[in-house]
Each structure stands twice: as structure tokens, then as C-alpha cells.
C-alpha positions in Angstrom: -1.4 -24.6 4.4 -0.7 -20.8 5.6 2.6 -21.5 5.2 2.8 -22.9 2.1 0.6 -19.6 0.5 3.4 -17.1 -1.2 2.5 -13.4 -0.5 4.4 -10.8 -2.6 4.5 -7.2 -0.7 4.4 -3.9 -3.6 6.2 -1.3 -2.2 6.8 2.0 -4.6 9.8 3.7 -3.3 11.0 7.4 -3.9 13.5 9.6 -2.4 11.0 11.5 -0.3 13.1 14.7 0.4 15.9 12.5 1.6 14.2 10.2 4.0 13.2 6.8 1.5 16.3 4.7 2.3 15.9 5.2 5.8 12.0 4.7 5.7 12.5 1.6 3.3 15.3 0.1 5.6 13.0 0.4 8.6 10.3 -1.4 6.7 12.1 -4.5 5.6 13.2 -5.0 9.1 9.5 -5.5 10.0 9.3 -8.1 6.8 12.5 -9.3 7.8 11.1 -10.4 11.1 7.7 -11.9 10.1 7.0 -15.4 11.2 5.4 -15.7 7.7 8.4 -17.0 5.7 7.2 -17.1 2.0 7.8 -14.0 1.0 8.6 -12.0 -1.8 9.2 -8.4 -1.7 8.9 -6.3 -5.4 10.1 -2.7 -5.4 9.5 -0.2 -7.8 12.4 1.9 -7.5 11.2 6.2 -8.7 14.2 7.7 -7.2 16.8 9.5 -9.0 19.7 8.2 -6.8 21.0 5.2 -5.9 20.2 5.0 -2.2 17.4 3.1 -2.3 19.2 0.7 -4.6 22.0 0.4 -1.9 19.8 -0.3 1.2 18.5 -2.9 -1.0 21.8 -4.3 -1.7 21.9 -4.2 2.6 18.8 -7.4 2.2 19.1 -9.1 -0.7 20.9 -11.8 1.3 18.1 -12.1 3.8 15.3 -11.4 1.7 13.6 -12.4 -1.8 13.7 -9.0 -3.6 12.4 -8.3 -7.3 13.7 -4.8 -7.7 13.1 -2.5 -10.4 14.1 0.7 -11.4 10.9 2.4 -13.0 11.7 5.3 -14.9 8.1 6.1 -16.3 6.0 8.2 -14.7 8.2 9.1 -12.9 6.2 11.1 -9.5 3.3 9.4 -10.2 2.4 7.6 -7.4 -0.3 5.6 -8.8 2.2 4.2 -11.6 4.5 3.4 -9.2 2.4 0.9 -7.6 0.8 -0.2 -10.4 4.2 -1.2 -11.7 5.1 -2.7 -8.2 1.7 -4.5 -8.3 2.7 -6.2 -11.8 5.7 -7.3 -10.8 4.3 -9.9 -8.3 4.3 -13.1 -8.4 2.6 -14.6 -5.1 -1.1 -15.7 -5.0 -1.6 -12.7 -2.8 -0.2 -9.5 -3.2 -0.2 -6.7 0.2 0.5 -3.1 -0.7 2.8 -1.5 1.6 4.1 2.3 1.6 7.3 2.7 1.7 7.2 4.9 4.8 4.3 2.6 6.3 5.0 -0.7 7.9 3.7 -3.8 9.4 3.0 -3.7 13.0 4.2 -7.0 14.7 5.4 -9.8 13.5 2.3 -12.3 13.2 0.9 -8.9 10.4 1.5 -11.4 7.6 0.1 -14.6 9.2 -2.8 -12.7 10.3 -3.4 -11.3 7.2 -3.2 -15.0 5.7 -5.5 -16.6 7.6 -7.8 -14.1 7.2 -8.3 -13.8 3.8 -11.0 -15.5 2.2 -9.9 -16.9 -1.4 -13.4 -16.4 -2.7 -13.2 -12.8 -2.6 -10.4 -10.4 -3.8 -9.6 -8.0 -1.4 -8.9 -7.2 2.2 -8.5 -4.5 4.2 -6.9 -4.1 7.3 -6.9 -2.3 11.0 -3.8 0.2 11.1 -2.8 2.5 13.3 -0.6 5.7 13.2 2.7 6.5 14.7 5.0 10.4 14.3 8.0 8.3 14.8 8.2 4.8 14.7 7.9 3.7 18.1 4.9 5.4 19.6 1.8 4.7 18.1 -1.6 5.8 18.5 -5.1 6.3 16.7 -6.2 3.0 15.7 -8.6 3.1 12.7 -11.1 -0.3 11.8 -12.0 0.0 8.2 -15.5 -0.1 6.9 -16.8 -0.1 3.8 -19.0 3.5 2.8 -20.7 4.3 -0.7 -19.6 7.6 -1.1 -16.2 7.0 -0.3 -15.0 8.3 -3.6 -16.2 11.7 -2.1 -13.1 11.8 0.0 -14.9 10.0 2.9 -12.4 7.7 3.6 -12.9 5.1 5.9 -10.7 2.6 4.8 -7.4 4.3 5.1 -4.0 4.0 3.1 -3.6 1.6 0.6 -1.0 0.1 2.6 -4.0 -1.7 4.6 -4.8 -3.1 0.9 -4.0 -7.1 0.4 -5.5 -8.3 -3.1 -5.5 -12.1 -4.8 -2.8 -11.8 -8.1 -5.3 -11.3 -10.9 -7.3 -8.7 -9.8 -7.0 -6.4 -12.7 -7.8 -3.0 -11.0 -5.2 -0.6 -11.7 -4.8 2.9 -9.5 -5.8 6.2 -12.1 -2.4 7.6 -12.5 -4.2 11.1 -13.3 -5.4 11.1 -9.4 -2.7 12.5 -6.7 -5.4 13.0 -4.1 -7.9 10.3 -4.2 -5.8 7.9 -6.0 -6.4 5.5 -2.9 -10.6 6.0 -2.8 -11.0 5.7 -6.3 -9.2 2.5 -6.5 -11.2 1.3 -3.5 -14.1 2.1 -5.6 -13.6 -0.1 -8.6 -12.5 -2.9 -6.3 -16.0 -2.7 -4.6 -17.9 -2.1 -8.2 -15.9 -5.5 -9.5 -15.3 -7.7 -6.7 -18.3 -6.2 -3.9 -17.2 -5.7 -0.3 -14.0 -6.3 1.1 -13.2 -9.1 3.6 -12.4 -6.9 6.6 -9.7 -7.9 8.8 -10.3 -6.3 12.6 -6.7 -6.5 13.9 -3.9 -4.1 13.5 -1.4 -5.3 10.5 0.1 -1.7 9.6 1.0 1.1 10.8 0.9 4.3 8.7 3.8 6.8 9.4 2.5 10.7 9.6 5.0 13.4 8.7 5.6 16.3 7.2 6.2 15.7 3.8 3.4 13.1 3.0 1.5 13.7 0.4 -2.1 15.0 2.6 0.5 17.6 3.7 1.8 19.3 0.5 -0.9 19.0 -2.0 -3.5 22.4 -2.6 -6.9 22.4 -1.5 -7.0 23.5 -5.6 -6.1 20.1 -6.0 -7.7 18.2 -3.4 -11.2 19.7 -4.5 -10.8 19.3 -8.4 -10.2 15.7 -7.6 -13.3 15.4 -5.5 -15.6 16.7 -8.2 -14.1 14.7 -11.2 -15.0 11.4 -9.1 -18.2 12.6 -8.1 -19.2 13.1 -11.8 -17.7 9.8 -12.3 -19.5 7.7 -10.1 -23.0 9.7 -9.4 -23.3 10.7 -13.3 -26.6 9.0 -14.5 
């Protein structure tokens, strides 16, 4: 049956300061090479050149691509993967970073067989890697109330599968805690996630991530407005 399930992966692409094509071409090796065969991949393409178009050009061959070239909101992440999100068509939809990617080949089997059809979302173990090749800090997800706080125990939303029809969008007036507030109106509409203790993903750190650029003005505005939002009586 495992087999037979069709799982889209939403991955928003960007130039990111001249690194996307290479990230992105990394990344659909990994899904290239997954012993899970029904696949679909939907890209929604923010860059401004046409590099990320060509390394798609490089798969289309060897993989089931939707791509599409998004050109509103453009730097808006959260728009970016709603629009990646919509374009779906599998029964179950995995987020996945551009600059992230799945750890081993069984990620999308695992994640399969793991996911429990009467719930609506999953989240997985990850781990993190400077380069590629080394990895280290394994993280297991748990669920916290006050996660929209900041406190983030969950991780990137590339750890994120859903069931197609979940109707939960990402805020696309959030930079910082675009990923905890979306966590947080999955919980308040669908209640915990199923929680997958195995690593699927691993999330790449460098320099020009977004935790690395943004203000603390920024990162603290963000943290009252969903504090209001959610503890408000």
C-alpha cells in the first residue's frame, strides 16, 4: 500500500545570495535516490534568474516536477510556500527547504509508514550539518504550548509532512516565527502532531539563513504580536 500513497515535496526556492541552484540540485539528488518512487516534486520558483529554472531542466527527465515561477510576494517566504503547498497534488504533502534535505534514502518510506491518516500532520527527527556531509545535533520534536513564544521545539518546517486538505496557510506578515505560528494553528485545528522519532531531514546551517540576518528589532516585534495573539483573553 506504501507504495501506492503519492507524496508531493513543496519546496520554495530563491537565489539565496548565489547559492539556490547548487542547494536545490543537492536536494533533488536525495529525492532522486529515495526508494519511495511516487513522487512528485512542486517548486515555487522566487528567484529573479533563471538558474534555478536550468537545474531544473538538469531533472525533469528523472523526476516529476510541477514548477512554477511565482512572482508575487516576491521575498516572502511564507507565500512562497504557501504557493508551493497549493500546487500539490499527492495525498500527502512534505515541506522541504530548498537548502535542507532528506537524510537517507528510506526518509520518504519512513515518513509513509509513519503517518497516521487520521491525523493531519507530522513532524520529524532532523539533524544539522555546516556542509553537507558532516552532520551533527540531532533534534526529536515535541510538542510545547507556548511555542508561539519562540520556544521552538519542533524545528524547521522542513520536518513538516501534512495530509492535502489541511487548509492552514503560513502568515505571510511573519519573517521570524512564520514556522511557530504555523505550528500553532495546526495544533489549535488538527491537536497534536503524530511524531516521527527517526531522522528524515537534515537542516543545512549557514551564513545567510534567515536566523542569521534578521534584527533582534524584528525577531522581538514578532514575538509580542503572537503572544497577544494567542494569550489575548
Amino acid at each position: 500500500m506504501d507504495k501506492d500513497i503519492k507524496i508531493s515535496i513543496a519546496i520554495p526556492c530563491y537565489g539565496m545570495h548565489g547559492k539556490g541552484a547548487e542547494y536545490l540540485d543537492f536536494n533533488l539528488e536525495k529525492i532522486y535516490n529515495q526508494t519511495h518512487k511516487n513522487v512528485e516534486v512542486s517548486i515555487s520558483d522566487h528567484s529573479i534568474d533563471n538558474l534555478i529554472l536550468n537545474t531544473i531542466k538538469k531533472w525533469e527527465k528523472k523526476l516529476n516536477i510541477k514548477y512554477n515561477r511565482n512572482k508575487h510576494n516576491i521575498g516572502s517566504s511564507s507565500a512562497n510556500i504557501n504557493n508551493a503547498i497549493k500546487n500539490c497534488s499527492g495525498e500527502l504533502i512534505k515541506i522541504l527547504f530548498q537548502d535542507d534535505f532528506l537524510y537517507d534514502n528510506e526518509s520518504l518510506t519512513k515518513t509513509i509508514k509513519s503517518f497516521d491518516f487520521n491525523g493531519w500532520w507530522l513532524v520529524s527527527t532532523c539533524c544539522h550539518t555546516n556542509n553537507g556531509i558532516d552532520f551533527y545535533r540531532t533534534h526529536i520534536p515535541s510538542w510545547n504550548e507556548f511555542i508561539h513564544r519562540g520556544i521552538n521545539t519542533i524545528s524547521s518546517p522542513s520536518v513538516v509532512t501534512i495530509k492535502n486538505g489541511c487548509d492552514v496557510e503560513f502568515d505571510i506578515n511573519l519573517i521570524w516565527l512564520m514556522d511557530v505560528d504555523y505550528y500553532k494553528k495546526l495544533f489549535i485545528k488538527y491537536g497534536n502532531p503524530i511524531i516521527l522519532d527517526d531522522i528524515t531531514v537534515v537542516n543545512r546551517m549557514w551564513e545567510n539563513q534567515v536566523s542569521n540576518v534578521l534584527t533582534d528589532d524584528i525577531k522581538n516585534k514578532e514575538v509580542v504580536i503572537l503572544t497577544k495573539k494567542y494569550e489575548t483573553n
